[in-house]
C-alpha positions in Angstrom: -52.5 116.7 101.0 -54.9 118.6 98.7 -58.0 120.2 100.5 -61.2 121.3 98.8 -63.3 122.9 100.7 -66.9 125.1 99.9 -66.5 124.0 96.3 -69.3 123.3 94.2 -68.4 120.4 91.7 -70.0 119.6 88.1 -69.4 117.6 85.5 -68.6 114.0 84.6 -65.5 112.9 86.5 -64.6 116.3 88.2 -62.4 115.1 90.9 -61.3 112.0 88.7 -58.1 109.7 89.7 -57.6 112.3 92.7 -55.1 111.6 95.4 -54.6 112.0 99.2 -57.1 114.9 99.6 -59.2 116.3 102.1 -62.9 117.7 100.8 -65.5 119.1 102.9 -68.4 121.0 102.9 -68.4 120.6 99.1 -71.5 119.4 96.5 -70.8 117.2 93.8 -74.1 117.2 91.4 -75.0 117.4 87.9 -71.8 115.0 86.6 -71.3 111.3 87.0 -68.0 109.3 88.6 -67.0 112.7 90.5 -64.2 111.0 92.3 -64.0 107.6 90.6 -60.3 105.5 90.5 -59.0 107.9 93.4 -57.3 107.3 96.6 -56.0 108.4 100.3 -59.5 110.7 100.6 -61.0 111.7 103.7 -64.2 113.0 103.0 -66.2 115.2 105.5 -69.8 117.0 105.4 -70.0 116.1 101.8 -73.2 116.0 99.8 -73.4 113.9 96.4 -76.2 114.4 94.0 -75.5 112.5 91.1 -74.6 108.7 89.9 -71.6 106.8 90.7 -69.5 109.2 93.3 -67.4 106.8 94.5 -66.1 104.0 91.8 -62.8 102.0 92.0 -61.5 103.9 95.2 -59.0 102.7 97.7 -58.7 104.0 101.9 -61.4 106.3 101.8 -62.6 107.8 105.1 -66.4 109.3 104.3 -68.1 111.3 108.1 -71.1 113.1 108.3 -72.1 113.4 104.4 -74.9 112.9 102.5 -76.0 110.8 99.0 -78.8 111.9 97.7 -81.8 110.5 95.6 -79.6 110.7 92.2 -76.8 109.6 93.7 -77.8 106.0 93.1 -75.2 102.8 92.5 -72.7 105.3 94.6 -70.3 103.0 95.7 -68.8 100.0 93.6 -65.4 98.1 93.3 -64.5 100.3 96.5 -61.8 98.9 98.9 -61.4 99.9 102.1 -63.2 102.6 102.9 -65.8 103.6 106.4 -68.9 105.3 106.5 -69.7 106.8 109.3 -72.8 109.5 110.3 -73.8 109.6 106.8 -77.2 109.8 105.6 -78.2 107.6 102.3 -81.3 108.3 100.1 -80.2 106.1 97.1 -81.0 102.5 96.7 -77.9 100.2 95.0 -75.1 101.9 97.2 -72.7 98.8 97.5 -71.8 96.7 95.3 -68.3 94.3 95.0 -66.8 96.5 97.5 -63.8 95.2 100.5 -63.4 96.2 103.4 -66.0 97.8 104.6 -66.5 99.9 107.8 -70.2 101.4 108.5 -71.4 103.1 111.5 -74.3 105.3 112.7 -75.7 105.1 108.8 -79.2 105.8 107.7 -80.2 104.4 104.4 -83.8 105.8 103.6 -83.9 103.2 100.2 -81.8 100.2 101.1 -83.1 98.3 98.0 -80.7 95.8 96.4 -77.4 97.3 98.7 -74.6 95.7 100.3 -74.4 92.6 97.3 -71.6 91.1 96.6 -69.4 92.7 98.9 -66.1 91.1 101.4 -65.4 91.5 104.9 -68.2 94.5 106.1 -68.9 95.8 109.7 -71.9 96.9 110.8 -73.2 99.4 113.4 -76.0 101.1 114.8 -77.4 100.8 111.0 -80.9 101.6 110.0 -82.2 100.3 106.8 -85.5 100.9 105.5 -87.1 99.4 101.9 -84.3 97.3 102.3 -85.2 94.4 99.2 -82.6 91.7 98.9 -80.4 93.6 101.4 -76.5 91.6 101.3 -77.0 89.4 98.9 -74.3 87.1 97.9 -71.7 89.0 100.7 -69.8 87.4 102.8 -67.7 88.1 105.8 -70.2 90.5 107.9 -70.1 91.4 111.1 -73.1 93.7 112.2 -74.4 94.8 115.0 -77.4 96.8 116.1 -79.0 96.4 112.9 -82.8 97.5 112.0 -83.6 96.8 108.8 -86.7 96.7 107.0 -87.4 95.1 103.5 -87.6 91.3 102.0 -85.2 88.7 101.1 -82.4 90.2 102.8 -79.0 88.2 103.4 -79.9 85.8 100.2 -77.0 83.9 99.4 -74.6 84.6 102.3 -71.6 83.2 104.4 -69.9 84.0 107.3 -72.2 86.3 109.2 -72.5 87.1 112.8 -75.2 89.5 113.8 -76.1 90.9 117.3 -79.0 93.2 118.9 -80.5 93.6 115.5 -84.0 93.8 114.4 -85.2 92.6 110.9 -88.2 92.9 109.7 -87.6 90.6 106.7 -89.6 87.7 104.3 -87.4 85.4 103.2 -84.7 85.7 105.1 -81.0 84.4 105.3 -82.1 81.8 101.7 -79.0 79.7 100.3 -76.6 81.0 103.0 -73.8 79.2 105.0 -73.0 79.9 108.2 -74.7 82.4 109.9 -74.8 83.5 113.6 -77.5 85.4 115.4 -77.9 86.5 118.6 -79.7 88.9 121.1 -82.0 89.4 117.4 -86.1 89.9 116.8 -86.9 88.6 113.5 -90.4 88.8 111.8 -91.1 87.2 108.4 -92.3 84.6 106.5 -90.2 81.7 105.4 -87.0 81.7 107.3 -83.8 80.2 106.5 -85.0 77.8 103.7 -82.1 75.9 102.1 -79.0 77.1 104.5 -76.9 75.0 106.0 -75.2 75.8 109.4 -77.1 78.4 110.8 -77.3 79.1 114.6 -79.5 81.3 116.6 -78.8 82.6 119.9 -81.3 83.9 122.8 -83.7 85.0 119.7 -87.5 85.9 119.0 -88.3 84.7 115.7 -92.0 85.2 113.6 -91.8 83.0 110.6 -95.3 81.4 108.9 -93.4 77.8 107.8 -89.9 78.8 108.4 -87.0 76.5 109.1 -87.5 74.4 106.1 -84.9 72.8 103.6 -82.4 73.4 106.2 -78.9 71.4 107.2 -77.3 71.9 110.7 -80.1 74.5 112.2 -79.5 75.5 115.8 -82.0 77.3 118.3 -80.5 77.8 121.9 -83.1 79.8 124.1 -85.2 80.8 121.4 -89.1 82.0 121.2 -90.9 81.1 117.7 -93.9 83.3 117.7 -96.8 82.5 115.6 -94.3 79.9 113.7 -96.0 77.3 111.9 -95.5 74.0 109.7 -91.8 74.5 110.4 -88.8 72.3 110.5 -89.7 70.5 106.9 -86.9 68.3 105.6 -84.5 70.0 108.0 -81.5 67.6 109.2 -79.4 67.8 112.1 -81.7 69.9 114.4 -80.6 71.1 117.5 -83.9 73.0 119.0 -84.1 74.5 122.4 -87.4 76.4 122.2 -88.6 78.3 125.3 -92.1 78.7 124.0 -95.5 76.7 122.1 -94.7 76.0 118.6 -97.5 76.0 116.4 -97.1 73.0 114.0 -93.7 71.4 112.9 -94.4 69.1 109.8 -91.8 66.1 108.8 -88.2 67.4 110.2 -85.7 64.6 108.9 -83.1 64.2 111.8 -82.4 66.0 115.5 -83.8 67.1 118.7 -86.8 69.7 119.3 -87.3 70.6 122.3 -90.0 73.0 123.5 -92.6 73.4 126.3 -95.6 72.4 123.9 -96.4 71.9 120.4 -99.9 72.4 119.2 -99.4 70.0 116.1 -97.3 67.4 115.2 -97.3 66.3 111.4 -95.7 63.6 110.1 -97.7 62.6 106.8 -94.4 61.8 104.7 -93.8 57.9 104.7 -90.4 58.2 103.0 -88.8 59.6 106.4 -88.0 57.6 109.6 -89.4 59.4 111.9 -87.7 57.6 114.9 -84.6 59.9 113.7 -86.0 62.8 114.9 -86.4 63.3 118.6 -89.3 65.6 119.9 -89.6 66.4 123.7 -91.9 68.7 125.3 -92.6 69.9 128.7 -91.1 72.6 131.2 -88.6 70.9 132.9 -91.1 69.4 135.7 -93.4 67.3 133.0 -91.2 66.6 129.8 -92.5 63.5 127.2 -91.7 62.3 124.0 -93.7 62.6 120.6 
């Protein structure tokens, strides 16, 4: 195995097409695609200061390194490859990338990262001015998430995420299948037009979220300051353990919670009666 070490590396492609190497405590600046189409690397205290660092790789192995500012779009067409104790400055990290293993990750600009990507693991991740975070992945598994930034998880499928934290508008749009559990979520306009989307033991702040939804599921769940929700959702399955504001028009279910404030049905072209509300504690429970 090749092993670079203390090296300081310019130039466009300076490590190109390399091969079952070791490189730490090296910089790679001032030269894009540093170590694009290579393979077999394990990467360790590395800082990268320039575009495109890691580009068409395969079983790459990245601890306790650094991308800086410049070192934006780092990571593309990448396959196989963990992360782990790295700090990120540079928005667009992943993109169309396999296999992915992060842990213990900072990203300080998460804007438009993570999209398109296959089969990703997630832990202990912080995420901040994370815009569109995910979008169109599939295949995640996270937990211990905090992230902060809008529209994040547009156009998903096949997540699971645990113990996480999102402060989010707009989140989990156009996605299929989605578990979340143990999670605080806080943002406008959850959910709308998903399809099979379950929430577990969950605190959720969403001005008219739940709308445009198919197969929605609440089990144990708070909904904070969460108004006008539920519109033209079918196949409900609510268990709320706290007041709901307003739910306007759902199409089809059961909501269940121990009071809502306001009840709107003001659309004549749905039957009502398929929709079941109940509230009370468990001591006084009615229908409305």
């Amino acid at each position: 195995m090749n092993h670079y070490q203390n090296e300081h590396f310019t130039g466009e492609r300076a490590l190109f097409k390399t091969v079952d190497a070791r490189i730490d405590h090296c910089l790679f600046d001032d030269g894009e695609s540093p170590l694009k189409e290579s393979k077999n690397l394990l990467i360790d205290n590395v800082t990268f200061g320039w575009k495109y660092p890691l580009w068409y790789d395969r079983n790459v192995k990245v601890t306790d390194s650094e991308f800086l500012l410049d070192a934006r779009a780092g990571i593309w067409y990448t396959e196989s490859a963990s992360f782990s104790r790295c700090v990120i400055k540079a928005p667009k990290l992943f993109r169309r990338c396999r296999d992915l293993a992060l842990a213990d990750v900072e990203f300080l600009d998460a804007k438009e990262t993570l999209w398109s990507c296959e089969g990703v693991s997630l832990d202990r991740i912080k995420a901040k001015g994370a815009d569109y975070f995910a979008f169109r992945s599939s295949s995640l598994r996270i937990d211990g998430l905090e992230l902060q930034g809008n529209y994040a998880f547009d156009s998903c499928e096949d997540i699971v995420i645990k113990n996480s934290r999102l402060l989010t508008k707009d989140a989990f749009w156009n996605c299929r299948s989605v578990t979340c559990e143990n999670c605080y979520i806080e943002g406008e306009y959850f959910g709308w037009n998903s399809e099979d989307i379950t929430l577990i033991n969950c605190e959720i702040h969403s001005h008219q979220g739940f709308c445009y939804m198919k197969g929605i599921k609440l089990v144990n769940c708070k909904l904070i300051d969460t108004d006008l929700c539920f519109e033209y959702c079918s196949h409900i399955e609510a268990e709320i353990t706290t007041p709901i504001d307003s739910v306007k028009n759902p199409i089809s279910g059961v909501i269940h919670a121990p009071r809502i404030l306001e009840m709107i049905r003001d659309d004549d072209a749905i039957d009502h009666t398929k929709t079941k509300v109940v509230v009370g504690d468990g001591r006084f429970v009615h229908e409305i």
